[in-house]
BAFI-3210 file (N, C-alpha, C; in Angstrom, 3 decimals, decimal comma, padded with zeros to 6 digits):
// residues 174
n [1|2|3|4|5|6|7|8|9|10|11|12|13|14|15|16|17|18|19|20|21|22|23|24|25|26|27|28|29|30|31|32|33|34|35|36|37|38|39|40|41|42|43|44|45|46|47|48|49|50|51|52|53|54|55|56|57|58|59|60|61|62|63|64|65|66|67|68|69|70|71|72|73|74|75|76|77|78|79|80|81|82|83|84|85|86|87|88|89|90|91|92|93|94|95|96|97|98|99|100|101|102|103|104|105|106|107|108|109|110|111|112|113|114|115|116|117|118|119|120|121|122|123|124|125|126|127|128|129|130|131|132|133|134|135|136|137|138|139|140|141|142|143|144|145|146|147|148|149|150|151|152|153|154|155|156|157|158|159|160|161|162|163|164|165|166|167|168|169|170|171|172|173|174]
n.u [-005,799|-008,282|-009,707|-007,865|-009,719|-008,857|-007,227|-003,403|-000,769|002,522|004,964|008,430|011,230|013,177|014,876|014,411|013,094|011,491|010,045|008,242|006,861|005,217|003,577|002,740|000,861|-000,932|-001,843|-003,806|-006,367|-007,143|-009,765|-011,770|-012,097|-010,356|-007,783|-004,803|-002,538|000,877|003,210|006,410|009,782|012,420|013,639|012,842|011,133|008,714|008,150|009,621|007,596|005,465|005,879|006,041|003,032|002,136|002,728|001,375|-001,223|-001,608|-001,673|000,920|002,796|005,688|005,869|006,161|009,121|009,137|007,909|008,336|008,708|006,825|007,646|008,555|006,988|004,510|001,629|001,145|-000,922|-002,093|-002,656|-005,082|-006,187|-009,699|-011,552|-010,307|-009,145|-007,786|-005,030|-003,944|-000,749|000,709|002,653|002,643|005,303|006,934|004,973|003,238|001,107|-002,458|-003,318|-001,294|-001,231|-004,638|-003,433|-002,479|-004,105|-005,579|-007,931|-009,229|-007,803|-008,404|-011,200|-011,026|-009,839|-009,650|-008,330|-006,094|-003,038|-000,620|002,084|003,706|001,250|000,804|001,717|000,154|-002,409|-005,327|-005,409|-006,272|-008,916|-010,413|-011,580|-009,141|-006,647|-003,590|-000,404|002,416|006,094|009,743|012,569|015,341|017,248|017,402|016,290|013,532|011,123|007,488|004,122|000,471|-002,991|-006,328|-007,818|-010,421|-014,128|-016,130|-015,542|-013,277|-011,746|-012,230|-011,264|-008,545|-008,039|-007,666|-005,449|-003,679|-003,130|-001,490|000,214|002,031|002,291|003,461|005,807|007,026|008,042|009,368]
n.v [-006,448|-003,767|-001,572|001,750|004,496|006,932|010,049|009,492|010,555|011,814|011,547|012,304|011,150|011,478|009,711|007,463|008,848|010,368|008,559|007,301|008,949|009,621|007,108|007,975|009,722|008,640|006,620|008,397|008,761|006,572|004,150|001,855|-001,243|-000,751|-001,057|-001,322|-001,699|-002,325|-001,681|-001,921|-002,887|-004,812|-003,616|-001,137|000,417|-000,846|-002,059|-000,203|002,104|000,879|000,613|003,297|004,182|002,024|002,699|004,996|004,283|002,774|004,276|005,681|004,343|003,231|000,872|000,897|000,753|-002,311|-003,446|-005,618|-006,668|-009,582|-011,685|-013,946|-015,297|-014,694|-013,412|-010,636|-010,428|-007,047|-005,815|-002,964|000,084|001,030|002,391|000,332|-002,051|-004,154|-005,174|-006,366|-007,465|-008,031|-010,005|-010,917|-012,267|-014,345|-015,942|-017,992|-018,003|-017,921|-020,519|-020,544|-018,490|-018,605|-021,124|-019,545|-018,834|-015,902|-014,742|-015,245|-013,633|-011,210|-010,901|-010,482|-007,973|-004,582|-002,995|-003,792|-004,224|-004,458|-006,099|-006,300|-006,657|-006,986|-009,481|-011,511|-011,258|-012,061|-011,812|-008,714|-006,856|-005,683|-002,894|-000,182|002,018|002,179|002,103|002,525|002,258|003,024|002,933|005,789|007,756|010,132|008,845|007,555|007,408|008,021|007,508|007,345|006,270|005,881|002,794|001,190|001,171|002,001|004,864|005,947|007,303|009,723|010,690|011,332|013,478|015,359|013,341|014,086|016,814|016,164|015,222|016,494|018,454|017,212|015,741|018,183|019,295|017,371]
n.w [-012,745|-012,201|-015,099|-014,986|-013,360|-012,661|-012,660|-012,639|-009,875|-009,801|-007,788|-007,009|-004,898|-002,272|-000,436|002,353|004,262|003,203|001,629|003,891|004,506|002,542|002,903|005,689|005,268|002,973|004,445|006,194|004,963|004,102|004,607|006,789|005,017|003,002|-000,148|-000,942|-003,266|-004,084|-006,380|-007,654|-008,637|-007,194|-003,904|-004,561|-002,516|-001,609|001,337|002,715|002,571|003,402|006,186|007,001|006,899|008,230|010,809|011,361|010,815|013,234|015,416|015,562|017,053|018,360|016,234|013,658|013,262|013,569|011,182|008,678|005,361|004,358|002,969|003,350|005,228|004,246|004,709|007,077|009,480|011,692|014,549|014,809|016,107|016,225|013,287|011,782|012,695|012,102|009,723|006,937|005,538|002,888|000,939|-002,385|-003,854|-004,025|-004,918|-007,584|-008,827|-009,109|-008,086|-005,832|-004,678|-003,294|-001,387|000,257|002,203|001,688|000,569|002,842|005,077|003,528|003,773|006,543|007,592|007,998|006,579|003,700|002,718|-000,290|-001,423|-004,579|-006,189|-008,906|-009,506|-009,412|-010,528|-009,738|-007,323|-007,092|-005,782|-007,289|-006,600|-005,626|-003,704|-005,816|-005,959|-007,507|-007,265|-008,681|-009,319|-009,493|-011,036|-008,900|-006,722|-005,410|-007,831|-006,982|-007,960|-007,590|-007,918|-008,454|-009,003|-009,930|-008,980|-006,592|-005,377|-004,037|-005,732|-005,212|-003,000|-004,009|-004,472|-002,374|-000,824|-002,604|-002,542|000,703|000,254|-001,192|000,341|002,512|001,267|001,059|003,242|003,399]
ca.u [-006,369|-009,362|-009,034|-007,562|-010,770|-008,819|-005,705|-002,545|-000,020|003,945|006,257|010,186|010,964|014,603|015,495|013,466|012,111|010,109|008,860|007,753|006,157|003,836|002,484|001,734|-000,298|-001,570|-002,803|-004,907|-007,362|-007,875|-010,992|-012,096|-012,131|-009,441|-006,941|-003,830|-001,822|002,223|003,882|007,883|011,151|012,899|014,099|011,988|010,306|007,094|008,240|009,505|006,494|004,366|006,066|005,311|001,497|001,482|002,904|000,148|-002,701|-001,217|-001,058|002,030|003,504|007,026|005,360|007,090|010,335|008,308|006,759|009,092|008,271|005,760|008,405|008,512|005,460|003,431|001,018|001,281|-002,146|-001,525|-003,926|-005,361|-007,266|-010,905|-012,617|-009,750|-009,238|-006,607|-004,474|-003,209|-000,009|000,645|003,621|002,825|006,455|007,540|003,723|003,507|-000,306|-003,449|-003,377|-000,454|-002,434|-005,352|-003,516|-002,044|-005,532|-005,218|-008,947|-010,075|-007,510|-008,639|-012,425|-011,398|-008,950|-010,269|-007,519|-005,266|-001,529|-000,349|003,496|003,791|-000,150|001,016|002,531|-000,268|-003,602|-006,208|-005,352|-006,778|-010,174|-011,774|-011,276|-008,452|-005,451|-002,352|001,074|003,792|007,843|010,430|013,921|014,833|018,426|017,485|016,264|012,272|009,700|005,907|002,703|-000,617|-003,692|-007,219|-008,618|-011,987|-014,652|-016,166|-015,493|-011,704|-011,302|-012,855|-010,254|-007,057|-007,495|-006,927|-004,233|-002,499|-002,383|-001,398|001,659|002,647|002,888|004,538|006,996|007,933|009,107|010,502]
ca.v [-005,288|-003,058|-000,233|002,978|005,077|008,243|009,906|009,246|011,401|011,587|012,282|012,067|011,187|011,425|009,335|006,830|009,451|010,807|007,342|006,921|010,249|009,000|006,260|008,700|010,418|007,654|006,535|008,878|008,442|005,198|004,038|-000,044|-001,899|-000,191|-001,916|-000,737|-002,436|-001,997|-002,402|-002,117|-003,867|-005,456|-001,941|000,348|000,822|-000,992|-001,988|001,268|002,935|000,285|000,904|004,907|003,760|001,310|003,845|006,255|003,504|002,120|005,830|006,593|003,492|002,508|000,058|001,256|-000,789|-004,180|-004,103|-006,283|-007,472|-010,854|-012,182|-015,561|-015,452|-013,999|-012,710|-010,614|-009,568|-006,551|-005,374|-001,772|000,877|001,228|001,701|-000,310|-003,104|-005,192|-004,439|-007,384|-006,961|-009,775|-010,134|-012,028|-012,045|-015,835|-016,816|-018,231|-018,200|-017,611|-021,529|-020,255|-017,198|-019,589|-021,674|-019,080|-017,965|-014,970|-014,330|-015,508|-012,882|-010,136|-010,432|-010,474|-007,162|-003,457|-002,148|-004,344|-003,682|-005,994|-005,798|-007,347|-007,555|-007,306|-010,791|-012,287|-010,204|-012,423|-010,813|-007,402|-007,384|-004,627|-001,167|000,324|002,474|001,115|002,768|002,119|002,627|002,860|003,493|006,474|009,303|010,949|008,200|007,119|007,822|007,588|007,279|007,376|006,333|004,883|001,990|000,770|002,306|002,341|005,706|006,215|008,485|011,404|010,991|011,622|014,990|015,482|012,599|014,334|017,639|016,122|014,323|017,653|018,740|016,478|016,194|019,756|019,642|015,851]
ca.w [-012,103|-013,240|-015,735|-014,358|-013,561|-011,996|-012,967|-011,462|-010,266|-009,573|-007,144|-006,803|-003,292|-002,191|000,813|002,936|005,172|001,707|001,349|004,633|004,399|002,050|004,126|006,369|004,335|002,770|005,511|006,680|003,841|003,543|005,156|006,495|003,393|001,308|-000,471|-001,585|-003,974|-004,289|-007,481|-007,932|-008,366|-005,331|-003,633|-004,899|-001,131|-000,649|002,453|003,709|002,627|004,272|007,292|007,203|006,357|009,619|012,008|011,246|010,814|014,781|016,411|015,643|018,138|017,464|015,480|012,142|013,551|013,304|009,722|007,576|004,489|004,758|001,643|003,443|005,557|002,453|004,874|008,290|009,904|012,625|015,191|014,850|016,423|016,220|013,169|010,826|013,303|011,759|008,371|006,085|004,626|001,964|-000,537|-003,464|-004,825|-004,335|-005,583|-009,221|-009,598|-008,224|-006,978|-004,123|-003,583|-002,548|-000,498|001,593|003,336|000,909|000,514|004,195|005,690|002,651|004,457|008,023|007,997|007,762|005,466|002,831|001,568|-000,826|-002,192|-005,911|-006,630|-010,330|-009,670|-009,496|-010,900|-009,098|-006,064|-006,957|-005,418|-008,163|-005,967|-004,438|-004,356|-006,952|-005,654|-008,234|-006,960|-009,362|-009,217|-010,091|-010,833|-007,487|-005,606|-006,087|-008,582|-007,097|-008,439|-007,250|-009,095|-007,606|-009,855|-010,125|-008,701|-004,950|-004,480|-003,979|-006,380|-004,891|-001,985|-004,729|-004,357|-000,709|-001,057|-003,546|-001,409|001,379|-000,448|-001,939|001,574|003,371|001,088|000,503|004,339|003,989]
c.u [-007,341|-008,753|-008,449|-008,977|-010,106|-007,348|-004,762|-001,650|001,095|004,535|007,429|010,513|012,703|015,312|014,179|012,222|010,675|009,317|007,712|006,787|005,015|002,947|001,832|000,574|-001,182|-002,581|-003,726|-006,581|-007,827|-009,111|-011,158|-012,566|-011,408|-008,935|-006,185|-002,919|-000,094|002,469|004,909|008,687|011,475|013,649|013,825|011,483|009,399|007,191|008,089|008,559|005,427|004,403|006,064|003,867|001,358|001,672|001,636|-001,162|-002,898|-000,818|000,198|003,240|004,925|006,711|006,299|008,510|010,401|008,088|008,011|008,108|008,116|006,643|008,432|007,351|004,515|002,567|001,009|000,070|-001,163|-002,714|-004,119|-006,357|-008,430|-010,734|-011,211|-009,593|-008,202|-006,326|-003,481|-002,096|000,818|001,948|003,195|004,648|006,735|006,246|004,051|002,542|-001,050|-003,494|-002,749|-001,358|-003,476|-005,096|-002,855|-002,900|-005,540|-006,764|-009,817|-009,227|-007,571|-009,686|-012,247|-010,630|-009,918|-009,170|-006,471|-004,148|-000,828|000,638|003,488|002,611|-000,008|001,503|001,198|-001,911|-005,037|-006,458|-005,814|-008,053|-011,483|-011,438|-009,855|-007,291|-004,006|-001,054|001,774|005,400|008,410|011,337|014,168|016,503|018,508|016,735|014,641|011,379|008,636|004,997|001,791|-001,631|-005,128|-007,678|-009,962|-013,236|-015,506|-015,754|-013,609|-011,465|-011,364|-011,737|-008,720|-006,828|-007,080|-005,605|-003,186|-001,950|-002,016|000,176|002,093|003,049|003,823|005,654|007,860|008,623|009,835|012,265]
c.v [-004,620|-001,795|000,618|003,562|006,574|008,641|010,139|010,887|011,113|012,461|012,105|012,213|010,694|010,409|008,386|007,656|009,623|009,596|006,783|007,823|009,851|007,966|006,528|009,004|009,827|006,851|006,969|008,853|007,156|004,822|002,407|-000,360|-001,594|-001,179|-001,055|-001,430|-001,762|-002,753|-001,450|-003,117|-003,848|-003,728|-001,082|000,973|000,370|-000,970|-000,448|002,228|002,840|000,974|002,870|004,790|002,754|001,950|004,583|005,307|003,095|003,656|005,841|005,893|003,039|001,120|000,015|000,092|-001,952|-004,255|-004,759|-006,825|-009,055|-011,550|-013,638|-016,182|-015,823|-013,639|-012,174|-009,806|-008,790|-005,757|-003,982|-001,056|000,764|002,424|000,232|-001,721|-004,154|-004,814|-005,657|-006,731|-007,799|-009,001|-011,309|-012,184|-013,409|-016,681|-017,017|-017,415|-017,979|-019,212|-021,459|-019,268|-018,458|-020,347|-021,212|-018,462|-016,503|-013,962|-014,683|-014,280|-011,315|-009,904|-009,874|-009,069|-005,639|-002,665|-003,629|-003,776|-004,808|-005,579|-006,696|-007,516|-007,316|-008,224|-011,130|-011,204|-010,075|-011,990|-009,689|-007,665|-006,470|-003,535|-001,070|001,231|001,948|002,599|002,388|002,805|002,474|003,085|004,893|007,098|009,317|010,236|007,312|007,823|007,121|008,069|006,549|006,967|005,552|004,244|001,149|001,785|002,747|003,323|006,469|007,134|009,510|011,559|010,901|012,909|015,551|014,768|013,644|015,821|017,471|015,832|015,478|018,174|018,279|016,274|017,131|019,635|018,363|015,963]
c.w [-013,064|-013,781|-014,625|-014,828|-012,847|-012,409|-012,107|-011,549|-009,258|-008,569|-006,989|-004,892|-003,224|-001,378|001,549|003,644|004,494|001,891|002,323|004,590|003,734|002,634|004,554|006,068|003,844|003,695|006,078|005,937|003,726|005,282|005,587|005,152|002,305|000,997|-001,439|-002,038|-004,204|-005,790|-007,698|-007,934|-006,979|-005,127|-004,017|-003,915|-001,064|000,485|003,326|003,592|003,771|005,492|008,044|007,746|007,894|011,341|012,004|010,962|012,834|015,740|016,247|016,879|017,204|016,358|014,084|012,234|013,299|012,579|009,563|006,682|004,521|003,657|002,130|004,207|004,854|003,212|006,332|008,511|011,594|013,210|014,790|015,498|015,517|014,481|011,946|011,736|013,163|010,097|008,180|005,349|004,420|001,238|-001,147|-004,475|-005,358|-004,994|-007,016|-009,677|-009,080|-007,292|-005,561|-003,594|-002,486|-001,318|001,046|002,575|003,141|001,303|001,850|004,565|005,095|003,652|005,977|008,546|007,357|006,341|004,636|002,007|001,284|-001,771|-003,476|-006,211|-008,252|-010,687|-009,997|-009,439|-010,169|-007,945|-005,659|-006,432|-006,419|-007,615|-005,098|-004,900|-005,179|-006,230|-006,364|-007,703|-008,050|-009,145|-010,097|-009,835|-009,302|-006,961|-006,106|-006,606|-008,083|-007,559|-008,198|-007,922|-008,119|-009,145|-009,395|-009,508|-007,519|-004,829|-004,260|-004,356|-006,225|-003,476|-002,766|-004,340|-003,077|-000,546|-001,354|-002,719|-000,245|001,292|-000,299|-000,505|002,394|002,661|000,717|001,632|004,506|003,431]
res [x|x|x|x|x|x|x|x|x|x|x|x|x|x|x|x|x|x|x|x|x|x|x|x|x|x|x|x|x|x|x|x|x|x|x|x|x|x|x|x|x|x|x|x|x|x|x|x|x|x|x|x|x|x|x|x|x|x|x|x|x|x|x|x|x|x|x|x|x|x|x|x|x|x|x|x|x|x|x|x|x|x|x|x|x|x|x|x|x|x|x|x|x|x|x|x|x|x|x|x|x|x|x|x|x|x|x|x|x|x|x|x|x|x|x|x|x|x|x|x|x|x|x|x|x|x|x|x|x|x|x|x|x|x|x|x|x|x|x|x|x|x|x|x|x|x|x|x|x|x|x|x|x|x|x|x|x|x|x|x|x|x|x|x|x|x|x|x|x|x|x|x|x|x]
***
């Protein structure tokens, strides 16, 4: 992945709802062509974040129910409203190398989707595409530690600050 060009910032999130919460939020910001990268241990929440983040990309359709983690797939494209259109959401976990990346139609289904969320892209580095948001999970005492951060440089960065108050909001009432 490219340097960090923006600084990150933390939140403690108690319970799934929190995590989903961020999705939400997350979601609303991102624009066709983002890409948002997940990085945690197994149970840290990418998933359940994702699945905040695809409710609110899909109006708000029971949709959230359906994400699962792509862990044996490795990649599930999902239709979307107008202007994002379709939203890739890859696990690299079981990949070694960039050769599996490759042969899973990694970089044909990167071009053809308006938004990109990709669980484990610290497995495998090649995967980053240069810009986008980095989400890190951690385990945490009281449940999960997140952090925010945009890397490279397209622009992103100037949408942290709305992000970040939006977070702060939603989870004061989550």
């Amino acid at each position: 992945m490219s340097e960090q060009t923006s600084p990150s910032k933390s939140w403690m999130l108690s319970n799934d709802e929190a995590t989903q919460s961020v999705g939400r939020a997350l979601a609303k910001v991102l624009r066709p062509g983002d890409f948002v990268g997940l990085v945690g241990t197994l149970g840290a929440g990418k998933t359940c974040l994702t699945r905040g983040l695809m409710a609110a990309l899909l109006d708000g359709s029971d949709f959230e129910a359906q994400v699962t983690s792509p862990t044996y797939t490795l990649l599930n494209i999902y239709d979307a409203p107008y202007p994002i259109e379709a939203v890739l959401h890859a696990d690299l976990y079981r990949l070694e190398d960039v050769d599996d990346l490759v042969s899973t139609g990694y970089w044909d289904a990167l071009e053809q989707t308006g938004v990109a969320v990709v669980e484990w892209i610290d497995q495998i580095p090649e995967a980053w595409p240069g810009d986008g948001f980095v989400v890190t999970l951690e385990h945490a005492p009281e449940g999960r530690k997140l952090t925010i951060n945009w890397q490279g440089a397209g622009g992103g960065a100037a949408r942290l600050g709305p992000l970040y108050d939006a977070l702060d909001n939603a989870l004061a009432s989550a």
